[in-house]
C-alpha positions in Angstrom: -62.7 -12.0 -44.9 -61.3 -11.8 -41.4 -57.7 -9.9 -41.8 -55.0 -7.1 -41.3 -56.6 -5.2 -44.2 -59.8 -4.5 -41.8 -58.7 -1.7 -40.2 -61.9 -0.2 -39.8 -62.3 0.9 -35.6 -58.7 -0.4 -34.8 -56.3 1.2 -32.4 -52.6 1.5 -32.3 -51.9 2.8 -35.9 -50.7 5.5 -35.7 -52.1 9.4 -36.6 -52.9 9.2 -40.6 -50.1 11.4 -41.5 -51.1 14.5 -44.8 -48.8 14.9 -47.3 -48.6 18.4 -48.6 -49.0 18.7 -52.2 -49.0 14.9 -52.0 -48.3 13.9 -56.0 -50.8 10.4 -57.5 -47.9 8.6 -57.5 -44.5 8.6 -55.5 -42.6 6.6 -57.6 -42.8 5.7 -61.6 -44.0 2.1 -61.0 -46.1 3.1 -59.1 -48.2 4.4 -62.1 -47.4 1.5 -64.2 -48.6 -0.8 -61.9 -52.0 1.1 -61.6 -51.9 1.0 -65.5 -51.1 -2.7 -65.6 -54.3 -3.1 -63.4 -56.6 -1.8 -65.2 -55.7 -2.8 -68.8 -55.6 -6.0 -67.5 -58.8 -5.5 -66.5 -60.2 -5.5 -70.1 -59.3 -8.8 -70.5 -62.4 -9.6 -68.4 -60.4 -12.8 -66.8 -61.9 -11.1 -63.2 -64.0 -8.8 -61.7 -63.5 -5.9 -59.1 -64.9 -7.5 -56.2 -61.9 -10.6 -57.3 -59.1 -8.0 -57.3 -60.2 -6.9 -53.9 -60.3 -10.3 -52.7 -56.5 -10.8 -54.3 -55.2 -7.8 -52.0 -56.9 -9.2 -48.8 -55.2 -12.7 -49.1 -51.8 -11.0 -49.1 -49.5 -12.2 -45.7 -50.3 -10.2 -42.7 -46.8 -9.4 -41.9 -46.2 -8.2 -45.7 -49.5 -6.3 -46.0 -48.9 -4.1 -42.9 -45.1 -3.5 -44.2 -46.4 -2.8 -47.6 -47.2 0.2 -49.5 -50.6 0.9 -51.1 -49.3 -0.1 -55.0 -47.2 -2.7 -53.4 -50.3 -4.1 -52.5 -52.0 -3.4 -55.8 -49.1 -5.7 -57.8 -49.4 -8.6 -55.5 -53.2 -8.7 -56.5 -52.7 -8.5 -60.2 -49.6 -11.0 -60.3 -51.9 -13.0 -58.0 -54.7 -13.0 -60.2 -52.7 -13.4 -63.4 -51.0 -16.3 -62.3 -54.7 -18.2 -61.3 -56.1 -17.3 -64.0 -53.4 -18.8 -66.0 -52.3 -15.8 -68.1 -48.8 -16.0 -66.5 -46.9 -18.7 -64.8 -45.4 -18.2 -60.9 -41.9 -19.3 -62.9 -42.5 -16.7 -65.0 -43.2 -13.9 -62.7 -39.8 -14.9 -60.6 -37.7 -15.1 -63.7 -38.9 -12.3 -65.6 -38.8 -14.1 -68.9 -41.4 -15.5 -71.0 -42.1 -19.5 -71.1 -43.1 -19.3 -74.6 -43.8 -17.2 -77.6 -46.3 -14.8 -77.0 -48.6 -14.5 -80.3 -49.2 -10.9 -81.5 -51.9 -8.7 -80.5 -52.8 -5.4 -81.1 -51.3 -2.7 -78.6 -53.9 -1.5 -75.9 -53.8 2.3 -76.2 -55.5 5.3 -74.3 -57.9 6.0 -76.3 -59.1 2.7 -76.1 -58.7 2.1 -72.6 -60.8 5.5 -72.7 -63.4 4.1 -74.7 -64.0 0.9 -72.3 -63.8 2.7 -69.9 -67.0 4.8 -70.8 -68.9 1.3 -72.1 -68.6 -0.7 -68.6 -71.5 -1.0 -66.7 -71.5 -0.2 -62.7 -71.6 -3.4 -60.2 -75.9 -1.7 -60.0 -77.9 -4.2 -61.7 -81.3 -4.1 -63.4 -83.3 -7.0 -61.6 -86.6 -7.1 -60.3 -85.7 -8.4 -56.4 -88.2 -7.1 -53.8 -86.5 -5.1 -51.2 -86.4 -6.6 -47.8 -86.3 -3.3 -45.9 -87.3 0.2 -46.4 -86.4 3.5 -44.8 -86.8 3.6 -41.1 -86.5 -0.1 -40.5 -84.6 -1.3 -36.8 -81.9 -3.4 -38.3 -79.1 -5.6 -36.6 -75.6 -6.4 -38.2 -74.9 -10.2 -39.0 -72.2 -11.2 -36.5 -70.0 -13.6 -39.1 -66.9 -14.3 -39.7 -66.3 -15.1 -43.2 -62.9 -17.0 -45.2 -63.7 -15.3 -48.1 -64.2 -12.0 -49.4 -66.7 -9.4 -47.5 -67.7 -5.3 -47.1 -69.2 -6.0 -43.8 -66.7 -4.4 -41.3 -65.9 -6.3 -38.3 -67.0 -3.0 -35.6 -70.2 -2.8 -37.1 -71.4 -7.0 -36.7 -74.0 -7.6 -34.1 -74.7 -3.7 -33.8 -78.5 -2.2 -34.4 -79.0 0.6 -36.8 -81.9 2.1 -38.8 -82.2 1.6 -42.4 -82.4 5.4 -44.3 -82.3 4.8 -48.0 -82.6 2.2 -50.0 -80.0 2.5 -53.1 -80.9 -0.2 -55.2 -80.3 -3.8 -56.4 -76.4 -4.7 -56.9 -74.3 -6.9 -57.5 -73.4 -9.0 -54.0 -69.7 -8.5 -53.5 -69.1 -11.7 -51.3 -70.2 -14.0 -53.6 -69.1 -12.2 -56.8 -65.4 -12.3 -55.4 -65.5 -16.1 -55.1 -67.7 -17.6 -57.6 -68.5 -15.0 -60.0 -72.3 -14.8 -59.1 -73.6 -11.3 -58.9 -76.4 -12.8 -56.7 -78.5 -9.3 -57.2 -80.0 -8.0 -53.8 -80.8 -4.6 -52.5 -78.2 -2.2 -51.0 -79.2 0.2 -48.1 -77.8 3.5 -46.3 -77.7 2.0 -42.6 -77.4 4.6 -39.8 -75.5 3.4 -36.4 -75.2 5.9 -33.9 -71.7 6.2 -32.5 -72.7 4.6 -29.0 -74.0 1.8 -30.5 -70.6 1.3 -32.1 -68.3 2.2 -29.4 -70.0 2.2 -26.5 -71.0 5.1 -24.2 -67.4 7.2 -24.7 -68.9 7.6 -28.3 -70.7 10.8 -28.6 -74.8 11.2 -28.5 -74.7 13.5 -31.7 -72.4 11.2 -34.0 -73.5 8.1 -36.0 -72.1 6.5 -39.0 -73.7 5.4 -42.0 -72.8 2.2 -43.8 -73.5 0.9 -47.1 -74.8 -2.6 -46.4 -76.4 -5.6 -48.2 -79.5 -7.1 -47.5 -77.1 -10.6 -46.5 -75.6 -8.5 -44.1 -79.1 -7.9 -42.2 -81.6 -8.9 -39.9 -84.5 -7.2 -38.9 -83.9 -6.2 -35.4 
């Protein structure tokens, strides 16, 4: 979608500051917050591409303001209150609106063990590619309301296709109505003139990962 979390080619924020000896996390919710993300995620109630879509739809104003795990926990309460694991009373409140039942405590080791059994969004389906390496392509200029991975810089720009990676699962479409819509996934080189004019340099380009919705044969 169209929003603050697009930051890709935008001015005015500021030098991206290294931390020295920088730790994973800052803080110790921090960690459980990652945690409560991915055991969550086990309970197969969404899919990655719908917890990337939970993040986007944060407010503007709060999304710049926040940081990185603060924007992680307003995906998962997000997503656990539409997909009516938790209630929005609950979640302000902090208490429980009924009994839970009793389940069996989610440990490492089998967090660990999922973990090594999921499958990657790459998807064994026979879909004939619609480019191949060395193809003139042009970016789709669209402006979607839902989810997307085409970057806003790159729409309406010509590149060349260099490697074809595949059929996968089609992120847009996965994030809103769970169908994986399987379609080939290509390297896409844009020189860095094409992408910001002629103060871009002759010997830099960028390459994007980019789906054959996201393409037209230029």
């Amino acid at each position: 979608m169209n929003g603050v979390h697009d930051m890709g080619g935008m001015h005015g924020m500021g030098r991206v500051l290294i931390e020295k000896d920088e730790p994973v996390f800052h803080a110790e919710w921090e960690g459980r917050v990652y945690a409560l993300l991915r055991a969550t995620g086990f309970l197969r109630k969404w899919n990655t591409d719908m917890s990337r879509f939970s993040r986007e739809r944060m407010p503007p104003a709060a999304y710049l303001a926040a940081t990185y795990y603060e924007r992680w926990l307003f995906g998962v309460q997000t997503l656990l209150v539409e997909q009516g694991l938790v209630t929005a009373q609950e979640l302000a409140t902090g208490r429980a609106a009924t009994k839970a039942g009793e389940t069996a405590p989610l440990r490492a080791s089998d967090v660990a063990s999922r973990m090594r059994g999921r499958s990657s969004a790459r998807v064994a389906a026979d879909v004939p590619p619609k480019f191949k390496s060395g193809d003139p392509v042009v970016a789709r200029r669209m402006n979607p309301v839902g989810h997307t991975r085409l970057p806003r810089y790159v729409r309406g720009r010509r590149g060349t296709v260099r490697i074809d990676h595949g059929v996968f699962t089609f992120p847009d479409t996965n994030a809103m109505r769970r169908d994986p819509k399987p379609q080939h996934c290509y390297s896409v080189r844009f020189e860095a003139r094409e992408l910001w004019g002629p103060e871009g340099t002759a010997r830099d380009s960028v390459y994007l990962d980019m789906f054959e919705d996201y393409l037209d044969a230029a």
